[in-house]
VEXTILO-121611 format. One record per residue (C-alpha): residue number from 0; residue in three letters; x, z, y. Coordinates in Angstrom, 3 decimals, padded with zeros to 6 digits. Layout:
<pts>
 pos code       px       pz       py
 NUM  Ala        X        Z        Y
...
</pts>
This chain:
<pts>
 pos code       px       pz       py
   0  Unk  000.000  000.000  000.000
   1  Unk  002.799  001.021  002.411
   2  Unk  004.723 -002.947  001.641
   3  Unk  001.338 -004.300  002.393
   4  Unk  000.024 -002.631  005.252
   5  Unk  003.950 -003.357  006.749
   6  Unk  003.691 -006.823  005.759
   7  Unk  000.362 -007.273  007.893
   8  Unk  001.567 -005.418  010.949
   9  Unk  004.078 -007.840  010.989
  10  Unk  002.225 -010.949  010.677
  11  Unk -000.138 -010.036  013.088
  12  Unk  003.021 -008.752  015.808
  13  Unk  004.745 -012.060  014.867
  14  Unk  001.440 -013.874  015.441
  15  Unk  000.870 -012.239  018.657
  16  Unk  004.115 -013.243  019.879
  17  Unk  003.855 -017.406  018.524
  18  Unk  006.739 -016.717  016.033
  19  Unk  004.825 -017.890  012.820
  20  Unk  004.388 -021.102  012.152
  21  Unk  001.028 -022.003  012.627
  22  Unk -001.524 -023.768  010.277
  23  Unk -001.815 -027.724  010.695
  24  Unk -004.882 -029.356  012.989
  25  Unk -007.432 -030.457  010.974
  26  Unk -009.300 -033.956  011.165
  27  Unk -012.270 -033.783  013.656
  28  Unk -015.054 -036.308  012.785
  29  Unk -018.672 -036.663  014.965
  30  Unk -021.870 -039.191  014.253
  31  Unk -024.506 -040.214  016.096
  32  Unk -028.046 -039.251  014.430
  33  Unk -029.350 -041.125  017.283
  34  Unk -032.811 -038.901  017.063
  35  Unk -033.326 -039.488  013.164
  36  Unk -032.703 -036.303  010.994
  37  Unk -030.648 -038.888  008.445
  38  Unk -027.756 -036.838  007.869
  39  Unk -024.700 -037.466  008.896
  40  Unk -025.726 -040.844  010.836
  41  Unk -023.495 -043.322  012.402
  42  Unk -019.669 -042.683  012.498
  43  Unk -018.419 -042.585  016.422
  44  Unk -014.990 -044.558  016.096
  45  Unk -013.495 -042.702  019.170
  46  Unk -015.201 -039.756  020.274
  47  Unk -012.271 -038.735  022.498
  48  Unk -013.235 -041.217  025.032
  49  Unk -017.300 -041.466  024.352
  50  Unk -019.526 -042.032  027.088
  51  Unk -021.923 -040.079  025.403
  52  Unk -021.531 -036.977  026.897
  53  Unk -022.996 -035.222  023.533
  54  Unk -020.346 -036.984  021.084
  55  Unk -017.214 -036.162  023.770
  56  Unk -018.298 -032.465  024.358
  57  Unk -018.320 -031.872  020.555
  58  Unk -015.650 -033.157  019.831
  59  Unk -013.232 -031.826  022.306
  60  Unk -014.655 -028.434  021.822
  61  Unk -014.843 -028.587  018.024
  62  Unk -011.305 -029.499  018.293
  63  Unk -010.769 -026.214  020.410
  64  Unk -012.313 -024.316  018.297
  65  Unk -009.935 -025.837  015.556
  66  Unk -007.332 -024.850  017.953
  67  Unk -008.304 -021.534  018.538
  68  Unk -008.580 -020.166  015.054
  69  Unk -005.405 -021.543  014.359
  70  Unk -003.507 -020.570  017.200
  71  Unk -004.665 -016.763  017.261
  72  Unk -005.463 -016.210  013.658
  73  Unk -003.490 -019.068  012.002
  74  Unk -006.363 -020.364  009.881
  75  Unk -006.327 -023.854  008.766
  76  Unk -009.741 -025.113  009.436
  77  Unk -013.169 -023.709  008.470
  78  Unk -011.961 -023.372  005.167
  79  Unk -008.326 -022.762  005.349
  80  Unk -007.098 -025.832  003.833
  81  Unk -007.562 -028.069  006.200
  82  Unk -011.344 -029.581  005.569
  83  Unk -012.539 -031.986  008.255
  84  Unk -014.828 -030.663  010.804
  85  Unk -017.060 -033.468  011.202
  86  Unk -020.543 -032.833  012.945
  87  Unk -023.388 -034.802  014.035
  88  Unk -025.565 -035.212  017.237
  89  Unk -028.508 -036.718  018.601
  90  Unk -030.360 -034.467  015.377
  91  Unk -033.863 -035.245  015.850
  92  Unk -036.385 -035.446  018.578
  93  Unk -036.040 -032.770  021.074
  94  Unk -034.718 -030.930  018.326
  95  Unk -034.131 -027.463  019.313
  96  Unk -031.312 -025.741  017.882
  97  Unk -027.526 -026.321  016.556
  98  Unk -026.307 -025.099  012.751
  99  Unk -024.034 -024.985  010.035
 100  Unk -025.444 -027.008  007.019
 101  Unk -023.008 -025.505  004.576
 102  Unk -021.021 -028.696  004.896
 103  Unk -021.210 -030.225  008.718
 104  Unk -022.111 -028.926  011.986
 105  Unk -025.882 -030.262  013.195
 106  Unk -027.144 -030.705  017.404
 107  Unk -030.028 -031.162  018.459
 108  Unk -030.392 -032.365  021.888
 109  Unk -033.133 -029.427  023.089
 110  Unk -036.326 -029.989  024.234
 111  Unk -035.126 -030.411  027.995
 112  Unk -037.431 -027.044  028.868
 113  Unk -036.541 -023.507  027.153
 114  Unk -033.578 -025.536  025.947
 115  Unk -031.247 -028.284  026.977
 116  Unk -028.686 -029.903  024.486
 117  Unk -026.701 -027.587  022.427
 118  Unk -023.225 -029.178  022.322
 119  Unk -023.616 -028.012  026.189
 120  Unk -022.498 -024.294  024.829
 121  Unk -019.229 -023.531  023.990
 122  Unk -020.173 -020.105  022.401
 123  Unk -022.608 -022.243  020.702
 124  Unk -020.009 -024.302  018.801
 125  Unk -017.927 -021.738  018.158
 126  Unk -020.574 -019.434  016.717
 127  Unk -022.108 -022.143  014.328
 128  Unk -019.031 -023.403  012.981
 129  Unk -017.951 -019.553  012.464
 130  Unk -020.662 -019.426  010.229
 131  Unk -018.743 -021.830  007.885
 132  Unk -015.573 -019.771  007.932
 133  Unk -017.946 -016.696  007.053
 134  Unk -019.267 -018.804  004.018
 135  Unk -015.360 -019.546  003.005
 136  Unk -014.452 -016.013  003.143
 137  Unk -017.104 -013.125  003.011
 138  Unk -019.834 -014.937  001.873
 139  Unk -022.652 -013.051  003.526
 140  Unk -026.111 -013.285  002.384
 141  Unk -028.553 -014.103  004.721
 142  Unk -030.729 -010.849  004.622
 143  Unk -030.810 -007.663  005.392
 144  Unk -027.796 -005.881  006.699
 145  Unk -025.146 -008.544  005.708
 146  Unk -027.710 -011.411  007.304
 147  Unk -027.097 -009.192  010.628
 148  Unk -023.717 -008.996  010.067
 149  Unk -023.666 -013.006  008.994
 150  Unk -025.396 -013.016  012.884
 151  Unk -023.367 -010.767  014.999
 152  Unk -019.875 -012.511  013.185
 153  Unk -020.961 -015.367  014.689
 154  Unk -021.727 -014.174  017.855
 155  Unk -018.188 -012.405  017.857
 156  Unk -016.347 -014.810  017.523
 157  Unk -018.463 -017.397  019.703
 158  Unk -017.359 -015.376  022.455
 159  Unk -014.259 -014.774  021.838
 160  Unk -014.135 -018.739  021.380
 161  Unk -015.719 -019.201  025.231
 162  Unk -013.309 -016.162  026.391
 163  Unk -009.815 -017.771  024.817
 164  Unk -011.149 -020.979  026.202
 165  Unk -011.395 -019.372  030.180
 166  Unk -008.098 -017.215  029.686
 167  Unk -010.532 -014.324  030.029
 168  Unk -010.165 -010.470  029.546
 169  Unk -012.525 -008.296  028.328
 170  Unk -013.835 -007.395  032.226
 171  Unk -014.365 -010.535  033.300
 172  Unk -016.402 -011.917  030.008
 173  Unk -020.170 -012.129  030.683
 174  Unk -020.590 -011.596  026.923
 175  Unk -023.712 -013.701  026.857
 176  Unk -024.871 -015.934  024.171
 177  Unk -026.275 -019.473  024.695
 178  Unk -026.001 -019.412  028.610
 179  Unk -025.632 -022.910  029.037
 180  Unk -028.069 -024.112  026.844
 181  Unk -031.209 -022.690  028.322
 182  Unk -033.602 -024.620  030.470
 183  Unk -035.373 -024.409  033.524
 184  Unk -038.678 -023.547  031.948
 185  Unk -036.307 -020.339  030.181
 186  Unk -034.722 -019.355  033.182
 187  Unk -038.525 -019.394  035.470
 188  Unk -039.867 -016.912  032.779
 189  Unk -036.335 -014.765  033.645
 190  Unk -034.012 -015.708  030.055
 191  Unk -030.639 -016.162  030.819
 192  Unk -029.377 -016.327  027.481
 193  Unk -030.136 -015.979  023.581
 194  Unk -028.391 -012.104  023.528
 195  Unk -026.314 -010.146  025.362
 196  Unk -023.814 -008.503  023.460
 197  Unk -023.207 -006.139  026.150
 198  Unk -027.371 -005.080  026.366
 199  Unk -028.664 -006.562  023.215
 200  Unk -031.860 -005.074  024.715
 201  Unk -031.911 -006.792  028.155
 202  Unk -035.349 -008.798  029.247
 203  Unk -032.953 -011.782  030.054
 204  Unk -032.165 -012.439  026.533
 205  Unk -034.719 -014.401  025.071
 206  Unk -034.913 -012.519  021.746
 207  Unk -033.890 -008.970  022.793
 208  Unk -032.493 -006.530  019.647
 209  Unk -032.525 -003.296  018.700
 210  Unk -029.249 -001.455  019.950
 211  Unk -028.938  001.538  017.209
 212  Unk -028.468  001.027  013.588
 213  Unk -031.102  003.084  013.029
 214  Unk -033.526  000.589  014.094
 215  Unk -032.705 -001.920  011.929
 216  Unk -035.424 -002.554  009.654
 217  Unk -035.630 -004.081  005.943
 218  Unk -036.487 -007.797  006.276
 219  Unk -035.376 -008.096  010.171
 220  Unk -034.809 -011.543  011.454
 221  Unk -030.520 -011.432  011.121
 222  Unk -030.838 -012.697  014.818
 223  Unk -032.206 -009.757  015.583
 224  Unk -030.451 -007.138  013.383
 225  Unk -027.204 -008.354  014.630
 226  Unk -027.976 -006.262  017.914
 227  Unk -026.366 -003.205  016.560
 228  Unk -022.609 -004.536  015.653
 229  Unk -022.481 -007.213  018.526
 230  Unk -022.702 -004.095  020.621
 231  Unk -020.442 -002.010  018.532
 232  Unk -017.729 -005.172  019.138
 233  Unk -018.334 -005.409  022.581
 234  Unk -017.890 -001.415  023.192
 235  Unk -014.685 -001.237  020.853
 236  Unk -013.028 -004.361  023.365
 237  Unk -014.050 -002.509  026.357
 238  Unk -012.874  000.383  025.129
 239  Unk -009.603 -001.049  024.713
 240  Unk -009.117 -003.457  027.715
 241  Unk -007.366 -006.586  027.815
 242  Unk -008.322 -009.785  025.580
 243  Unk -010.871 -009.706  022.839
 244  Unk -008.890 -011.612  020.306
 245  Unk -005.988 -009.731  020.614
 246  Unk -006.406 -006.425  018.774
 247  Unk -010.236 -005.576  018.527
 248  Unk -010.788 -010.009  017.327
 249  Unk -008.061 -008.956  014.852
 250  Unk -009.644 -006.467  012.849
 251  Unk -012.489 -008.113  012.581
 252  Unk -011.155 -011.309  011.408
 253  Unk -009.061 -008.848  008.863
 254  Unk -012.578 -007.398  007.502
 255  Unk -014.021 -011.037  007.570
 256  Unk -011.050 -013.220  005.624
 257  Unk -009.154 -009.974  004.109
 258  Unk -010.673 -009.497  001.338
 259  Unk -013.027 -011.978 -001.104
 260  Unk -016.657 -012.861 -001.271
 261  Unk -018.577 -009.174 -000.333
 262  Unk -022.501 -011.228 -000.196
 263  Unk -024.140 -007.929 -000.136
 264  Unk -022.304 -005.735  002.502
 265  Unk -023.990 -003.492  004.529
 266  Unk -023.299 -002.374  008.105
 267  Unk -021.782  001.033  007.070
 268  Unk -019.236 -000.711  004.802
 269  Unk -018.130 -003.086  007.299
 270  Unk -017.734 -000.348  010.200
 271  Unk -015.353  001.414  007.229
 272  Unk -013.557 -001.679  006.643
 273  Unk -012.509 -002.419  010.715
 274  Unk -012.202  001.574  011.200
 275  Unk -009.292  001.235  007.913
 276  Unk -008.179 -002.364  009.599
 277  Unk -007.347 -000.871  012.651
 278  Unk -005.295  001.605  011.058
 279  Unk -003.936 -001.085  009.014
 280  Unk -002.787 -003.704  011.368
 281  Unk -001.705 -000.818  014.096
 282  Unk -000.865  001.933  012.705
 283  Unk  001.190  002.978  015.729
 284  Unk -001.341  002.470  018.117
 285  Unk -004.046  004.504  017.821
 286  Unk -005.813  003.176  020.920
 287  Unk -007.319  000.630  018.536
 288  Unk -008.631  002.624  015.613
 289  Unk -009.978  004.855  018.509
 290  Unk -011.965  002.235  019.844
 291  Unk -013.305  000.579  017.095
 292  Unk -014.934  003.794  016.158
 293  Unk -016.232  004.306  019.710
 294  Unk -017.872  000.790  019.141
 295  Unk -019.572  001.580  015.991
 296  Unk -020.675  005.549  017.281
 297  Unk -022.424  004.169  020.082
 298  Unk -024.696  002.288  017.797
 299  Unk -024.856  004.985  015.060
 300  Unk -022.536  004.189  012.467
</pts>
């Protein structure tokens, strides 16, 4: 245990600093739908330089979000080993949302009202495509406490995504989900955003959550049940200061890729498994264990 936990406080230090050598770029792919749900549709030949502001966005940002997991966690892909990240726009008419098939990424383009078109959100990209490193790693169910968790893992590092992208600390976040895909008709009737990981319980959001574990119910929405750790993530990187992915996105990407297929987990587990993380990855720094289990008190756990 000691040669392991000193092995992994040195991978992460040596990440930290760029002295690993980091995982190769994976092949980004995007099609055009164009408004039929025939999946994947039309091959773009150079999406780079599109002028269809749908097929550029995702593919520049998928191919951020490429670079972002392997810059600051050194992960190869969705997968690991380098599988292409191909996704497909134009899903649909007015087709209101964005997701993670199991194989591709899907957009709709929005209904132009509550919702305009979803490659318009970075934190959007970033949280559905998370959703396929969550199915090559912890395999969570979709129910229950690990659908919540399936949710808020997302949602984590979605944000982190949009924050990495702006160069931005902890303070200056907005740690809101879906900003920029939500319409005029959403923001008359006063929604700023899907959630707020900072107030899951805030009127803006447009599908407010509970904020205590303890209100978590059996057969909750996992949109909704992953109120409780989005908040306990949030709290543990204010807590701490600085950037999200540095320490607190650390541990959490630890208890997400550390460890083999967990379907079932529950909230509990997972608060044990960043609360030993921390200690793992830092053991001489106990501002971050100290943190992390501020996060996850402040929702109960």
């Amino acid at each position: 245990m000691r040669t392991q936990t000193a092995k992994l406080t040195s991978v992460v230090a040596a990440r930290a600093a760029g002295l690993v050598t980091l995982a190769a770029a994976p092949s980004v792919t995007v099609y055009d739908c164009k408004h039929t749900q025939t999946l994947p549709g039309t091959p773009v030949p150079k999406p780079k330089t599109s002028s269809d502001g749908s097929v550029k966005r995702t593919f520049n940002q998928t191919t951020k979000v490429a670079r972002f997991y392997q810059q600051v966690f050194n992960r190869n892909s969705i997968d690991d080993h380098g599988m292409t990240m191909m996704s497909s726009v134009h899903f649909g008419e007015k087709y209101n949302n964005a997701m993670w098939n199991g194989s591709q990424m899907v957009y709709g383009d929005g209904d132009g009202s509550i919702f305009l078109d979803f490659t318009r959100g970075n934190d959007v990209i970033g949280h559905e495509l998370t959703h396929g490193v969550t199915q090559h790693s912890l395999q969570l169910a979709y129910s229950g406490d690990a659908g919540g968790l399936n949710e808020s893992i997302s949602d984590c590092f979605g944000s982190m995504f949009r924050q990495w992208e702006a160069k931005q600390d902890v303070k200056k976040a907005d740690w809101l989900i879906g900003r920029d895909i939500m319409g005029l008709a959403a923001k008359k009737k006063g929604f700023a955003c899907l959630r707020d990981m900072a107030d899951p319980a805030a009127k803006h959001c447009l599908a407010p959550q509970p904020t205590k574990y303890s209100q978590v119910t059996p057969g909750m929405d996992p949109h909704y049940a992953s109120g409780p750790p989005n908040l306990a993530f949030y709290t543990a990187c204010t807590t701490l200061g600085g950037y999200s992915w540095a320490r607190i996105g650390q541990v959490w990407y630890h208890s997400l890729t550390g460890f083999g297929p967990t379907p079932n987990m529950t909230m509990k587990a997972f608060a044990a498994r960043t609360r030993q993380g921390a200690h793992t990855l830092y053991p001489g720094d106990a501002a971050v264990l100290a943190a992390v289990d501020t996060g996850w008190k402040k929702v109960g756990l």
